[in-house]
C-alpha positions in Angstrom: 129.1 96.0 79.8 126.0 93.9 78.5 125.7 90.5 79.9 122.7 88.4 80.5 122.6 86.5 83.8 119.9 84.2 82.8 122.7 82.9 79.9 125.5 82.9 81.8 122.8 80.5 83.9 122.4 78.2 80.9 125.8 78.1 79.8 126.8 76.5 82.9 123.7 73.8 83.2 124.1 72.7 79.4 126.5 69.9 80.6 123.9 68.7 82.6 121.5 65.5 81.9 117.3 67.2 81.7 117.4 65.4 85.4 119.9 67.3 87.3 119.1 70.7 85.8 115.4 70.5 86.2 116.6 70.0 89.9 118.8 72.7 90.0 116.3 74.9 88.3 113.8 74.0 90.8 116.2 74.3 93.9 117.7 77.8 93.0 113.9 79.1 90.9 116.0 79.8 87.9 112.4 79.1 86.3 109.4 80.5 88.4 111.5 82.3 91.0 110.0 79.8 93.4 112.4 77.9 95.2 111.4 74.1 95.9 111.7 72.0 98.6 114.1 68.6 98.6 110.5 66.5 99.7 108.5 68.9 97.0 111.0 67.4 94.1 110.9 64.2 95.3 107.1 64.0 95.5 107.2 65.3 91.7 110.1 62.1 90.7 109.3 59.6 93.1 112.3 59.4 94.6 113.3 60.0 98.4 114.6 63.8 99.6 117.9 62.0 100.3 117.9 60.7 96.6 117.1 64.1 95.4 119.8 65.6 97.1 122.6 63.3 96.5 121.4 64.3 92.9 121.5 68.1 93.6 125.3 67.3 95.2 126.3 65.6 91.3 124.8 68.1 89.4 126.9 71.2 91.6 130.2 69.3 91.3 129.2 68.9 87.4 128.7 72.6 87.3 132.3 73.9 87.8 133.3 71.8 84.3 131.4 74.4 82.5 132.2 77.5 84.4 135.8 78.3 83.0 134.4 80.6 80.0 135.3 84.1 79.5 131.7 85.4 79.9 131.2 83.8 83.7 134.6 84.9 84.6 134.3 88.5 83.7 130.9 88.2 85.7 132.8 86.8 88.7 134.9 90.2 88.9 132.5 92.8 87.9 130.2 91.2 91.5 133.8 91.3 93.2 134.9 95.1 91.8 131.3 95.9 93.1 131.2 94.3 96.5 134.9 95.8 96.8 134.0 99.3 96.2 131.1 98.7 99.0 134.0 98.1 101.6 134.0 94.1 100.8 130.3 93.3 102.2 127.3 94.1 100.7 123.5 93.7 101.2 122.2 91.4 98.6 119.4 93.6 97.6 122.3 96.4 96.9 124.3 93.8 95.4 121.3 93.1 93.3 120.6 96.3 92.1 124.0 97.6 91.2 125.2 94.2 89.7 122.0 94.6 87.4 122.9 98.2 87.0 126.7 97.2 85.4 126.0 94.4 83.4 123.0 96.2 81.9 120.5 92.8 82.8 116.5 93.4 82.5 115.6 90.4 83.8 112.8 90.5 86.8 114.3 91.1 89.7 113.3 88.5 91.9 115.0 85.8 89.3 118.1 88.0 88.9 118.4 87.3 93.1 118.2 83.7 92.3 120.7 83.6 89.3 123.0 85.9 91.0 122.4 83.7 94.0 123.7 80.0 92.1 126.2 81.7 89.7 128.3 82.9 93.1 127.4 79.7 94.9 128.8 78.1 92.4 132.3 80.2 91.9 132.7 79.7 95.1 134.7 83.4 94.7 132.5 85.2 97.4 130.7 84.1 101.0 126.9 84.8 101.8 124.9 85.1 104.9 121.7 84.4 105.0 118.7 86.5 106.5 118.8 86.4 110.7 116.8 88.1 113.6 119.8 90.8 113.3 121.4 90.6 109.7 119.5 90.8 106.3 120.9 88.8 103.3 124.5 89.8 102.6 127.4 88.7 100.4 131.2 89.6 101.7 134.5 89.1 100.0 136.4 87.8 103.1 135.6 87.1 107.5 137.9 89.9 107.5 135.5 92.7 105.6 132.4 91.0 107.9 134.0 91.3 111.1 134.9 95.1 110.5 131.2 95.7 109.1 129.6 93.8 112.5 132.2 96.2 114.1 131.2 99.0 113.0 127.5 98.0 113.3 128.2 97.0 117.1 129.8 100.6 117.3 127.5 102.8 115.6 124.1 100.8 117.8 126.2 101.4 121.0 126.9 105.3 120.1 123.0 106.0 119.2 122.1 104.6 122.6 124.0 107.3 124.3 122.5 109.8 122.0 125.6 110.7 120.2 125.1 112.6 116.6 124.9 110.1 113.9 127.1 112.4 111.2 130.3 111.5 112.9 130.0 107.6 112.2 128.8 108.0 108.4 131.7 110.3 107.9 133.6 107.0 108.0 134.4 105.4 104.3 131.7 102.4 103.7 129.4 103.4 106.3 126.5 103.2 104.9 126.5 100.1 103.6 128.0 98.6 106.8 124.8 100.0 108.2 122.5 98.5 105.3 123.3 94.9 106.1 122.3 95.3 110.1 118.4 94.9 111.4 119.5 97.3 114.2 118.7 100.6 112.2 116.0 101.9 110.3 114.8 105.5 108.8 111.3 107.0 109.5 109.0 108.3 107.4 110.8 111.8 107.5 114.3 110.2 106.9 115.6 110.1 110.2 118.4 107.7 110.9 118.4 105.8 113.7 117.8 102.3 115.5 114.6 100.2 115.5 113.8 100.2 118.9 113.0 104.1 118.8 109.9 104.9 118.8 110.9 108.1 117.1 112.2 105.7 114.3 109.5 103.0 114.0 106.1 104.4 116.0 104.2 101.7 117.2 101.4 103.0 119.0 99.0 106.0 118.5 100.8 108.3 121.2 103.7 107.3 119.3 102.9 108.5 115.5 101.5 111.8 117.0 104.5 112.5 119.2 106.4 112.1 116.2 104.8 114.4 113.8 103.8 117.2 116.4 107.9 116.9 117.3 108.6 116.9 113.1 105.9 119.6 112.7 106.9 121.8 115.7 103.0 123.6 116.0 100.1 122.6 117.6 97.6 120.5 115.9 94.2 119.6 116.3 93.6 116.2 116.9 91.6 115.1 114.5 93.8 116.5 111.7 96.7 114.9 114.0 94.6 111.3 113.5 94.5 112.1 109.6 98.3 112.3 109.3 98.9 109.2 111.7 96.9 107.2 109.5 98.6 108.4 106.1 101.7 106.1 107.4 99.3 103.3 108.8 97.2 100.5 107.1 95.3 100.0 110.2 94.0 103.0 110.8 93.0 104.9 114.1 90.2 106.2 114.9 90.5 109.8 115.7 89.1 109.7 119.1 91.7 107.1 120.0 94.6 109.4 118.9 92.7 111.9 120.9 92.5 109.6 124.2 96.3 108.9 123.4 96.8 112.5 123.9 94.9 112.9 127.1 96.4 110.5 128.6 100.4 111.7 128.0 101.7 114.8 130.0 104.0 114.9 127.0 101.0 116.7 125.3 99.5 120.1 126.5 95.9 120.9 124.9 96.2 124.5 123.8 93.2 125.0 122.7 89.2 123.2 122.3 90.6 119.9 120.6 94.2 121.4 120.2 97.4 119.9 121.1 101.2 121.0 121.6 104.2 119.2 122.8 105.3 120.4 126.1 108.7 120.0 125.6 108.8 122.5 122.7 107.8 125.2 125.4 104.1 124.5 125.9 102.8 124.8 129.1 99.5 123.3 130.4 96.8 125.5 132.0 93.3 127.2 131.2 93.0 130.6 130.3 92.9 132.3 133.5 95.9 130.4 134.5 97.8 131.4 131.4 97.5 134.7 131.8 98.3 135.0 135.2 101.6 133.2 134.3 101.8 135.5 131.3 101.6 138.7 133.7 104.1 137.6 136.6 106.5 136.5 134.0 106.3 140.2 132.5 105.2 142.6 134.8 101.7 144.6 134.3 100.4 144.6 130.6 97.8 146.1 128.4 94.9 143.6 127.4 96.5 144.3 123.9 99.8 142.7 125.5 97.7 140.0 127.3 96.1 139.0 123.8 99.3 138.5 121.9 101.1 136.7 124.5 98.7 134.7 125.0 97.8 134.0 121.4 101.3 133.1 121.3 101.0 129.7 123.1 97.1 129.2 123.1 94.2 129.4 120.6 92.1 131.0 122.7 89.6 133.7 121.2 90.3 137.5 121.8 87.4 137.7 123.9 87.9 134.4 125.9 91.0 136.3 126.8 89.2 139.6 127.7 86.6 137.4 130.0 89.0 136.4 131.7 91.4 139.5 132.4 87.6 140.8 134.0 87.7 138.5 136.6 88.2 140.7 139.7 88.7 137.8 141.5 92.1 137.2 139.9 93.0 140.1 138.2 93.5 143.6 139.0 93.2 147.2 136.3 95.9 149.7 137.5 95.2 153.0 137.3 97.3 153.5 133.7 95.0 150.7 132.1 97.5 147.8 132.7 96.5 144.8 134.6 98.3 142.8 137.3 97.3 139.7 139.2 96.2 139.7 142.3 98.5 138.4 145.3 
C-alpha cells in the first residue's frame, strides 16, 4: 500500500479559506512540526485566543465535508486493522511506526505523529489519550480494549511486586503492547523486564549501577574497572573513588582482593586472609598448602605467597605430622 499522509492532509484542508488552514496547520504542526499556542496565533493575526479558537472550531467542522474520499477512508482502516491486531490499544509511537511501515510514508517522523494525530482526530473513528504521570500517548479502538489493557497493566505491576516470573503474563495474547502504553515498566540496559521503581531496572545511584553489573557479570571486579562500566550507561559520570566509597559503604559487597569487589550474595564471604583460610580449613578438614591455595584462590585474589604467610602463622595455624595443616582451637 503507498499512501502519503502529508496528501491525504491536504486533501482534506483544500476546502478551507488560507485563514482557517494556516490555523490548523499551526495548531496540529502540519508545517514545522511545532505546535502553536491559541495566544501565539492570535499574537501573529491580531485577534483574541477566543477568536482564534472559535476559528479553529469552523475550520474542524469544515473538515469532515472533505473527508469522504476513497484515499482517507482506506487510511482510516489500515490505522484501525493495525491498532486491532495490537489487541485494540496501541502506543502512539508503535502506532507511528507501523502505520508508516504499511502505507510505505517517508515523511519525518515527528510530522507523520502530527498528521496521523489530525487525520484521526478528525475521523473521529478512534479515541486517544494523552501523555500522563502513568500512561504514555496511546490510541484505542474502544473503553472496552483500554480498560482490559489498564487491567492487565494493574495485574502484571501487582504480580512483579511479589516477585512472580514475568514469562507467565507475556504468554498472554497482546501483552506486550498492553505493557508498552504503561509508565510502570521499563527494561535495563541488559534487557531485563521489569518495573521503574527497581533499582535493578532503572539504577539511580552509584551502589546501584555497580550492584547491577557485578549481579549481570557474576565475578568480582575491581573498582575502578567497575566505575568505567557505570559510567558507559551514565552522562554524568562518577568518579571512580565514589563508586569505590559506594562499595565500602554496602555489606552487599565483599572486597576480595586489594581494590577488588564481589557480591556477597553470589557466595562471597567477607574476611582477610588469615580469616579465610581458617574458614577454608574447618569447612574441609586438614589440607595441603596446595589445597589451601586453590580454595582460597577460588573466592579471593590473594597472591600464592600472601597465602603461604599466612598458613605460617603458628599462632593460628598448625602443620600435622603428614604435611597438612589444621587451625588451631
Amino acid at each position: 500500500m503507498n499512501l502519503s499522509i502529508k496528501k491525504l492532509t491536504n486533501q482534506l484542508l483544500s476546502g478551507l479559506d488560507n485563514r482557517q488552514r494556516d490555523i490548523l496547520e499551526s495548531r496540529y504542526g502540519l508545517v514545522n512540526f511545532e505546535t502553536q499556542t491559541l495566544q501565539a496565533i492570535g499574537d501573529r493575526y491580531g485577534i483574541t485566543r477566543e477568536g482564534i479558537r472559535r476559528i479553529e472550531e469552523q475550520a474542524l467542522e469544515n473538515v469532515p465535508k472533505n473527508a469522504g474520499k476513497g484515499d482517507f477512508i482506506d487510511f482510516v482502516k489500515t490505522v484501525k486493522d493495525v491498532i486491532r491486531k495490537m489487541g485494540g490499544v496501541c502506543k502512539e509511537s508503535d502506532l507511528v511506526k507501523d502505520v508508516r511501515y504499511v502505507i510505505n510514508d517517508r515523511l519525518n517522523s515527528e510530522l507523520f505523529i502530527n498528521h496521523l494525530k489530525f487525520l484521526l482526530e478528525v475521523s473521529n473513528a478512534v479515541n486517544y489519550h494523552s501523555e500522563t504521570k502513568e500512561f504514555h500517548n496511546h490510541w484505542y479502538l474502544s473503553e472496552d480494549d483500554r480498560k482490559k489493557s489498564i487491567a492487565f497493566v494493574n495485574s502484571l505491576a501487582k504480580g512483579l511486586k511479589k516477585g512472580e516470573a514475568v514469562d507467565s503474563y507475556f504468554k498472554q495474547l497482546y501483552a506486550v503492547n498492553f505493557a508498552a502504553i504503561s509508565k510502570k515498566f521499563s527494561v535495563n540496559v541488559y534487557g531485563e523486564f521489569g518495573l521503574v521503581d527497581s533499582h535493578l531496572i532503572v539504577p539511580k545511584s552509584a551502589r546501584d549501577w555497580a550492584y547491577l553489573i557485578l549481579r549481570k557479570g557474576g565475578k568480582p571486579m575491581h573498582f575502578f574497572e567497575l566505575a568505567g562500566l557505570v559510567n558507559k550507561h551514565q552522562k554524568e559520570k562518577f568518579h571512580p573513588q565514589t563508586v569505590h566509597n559506594e562499595l565500602i559503604k554496602d555489606d552487599k559487597f565483599v572486597l576480595v582482593g586489594k581494590g577488588t569487589y564481589a557480591l556477597r550474595e553470589q557466595g562471597y564471604i567477607p574476611g582477610i586472609a588469615r580469616e579465610v583460610i581458617a574458614r577454608l580449613i574447618k569447612e574441609n578438614g586438614p589440607l595441603y598448602s596446595h589445597q589451601v591455595v586453590k580454595l582460597v584462590s577460588q573466592e579471593r585474589f590473594f597472591k600464592e605467597n600472601t597465602i603461604l604467610i599466612n598458613l605460617q602463622n603458628k599462632s593460628y595455624f598448625k602443620r600435622l605430622s603428614d604435611g597438612r595443616y589444621s587451625v588451631l582451637a
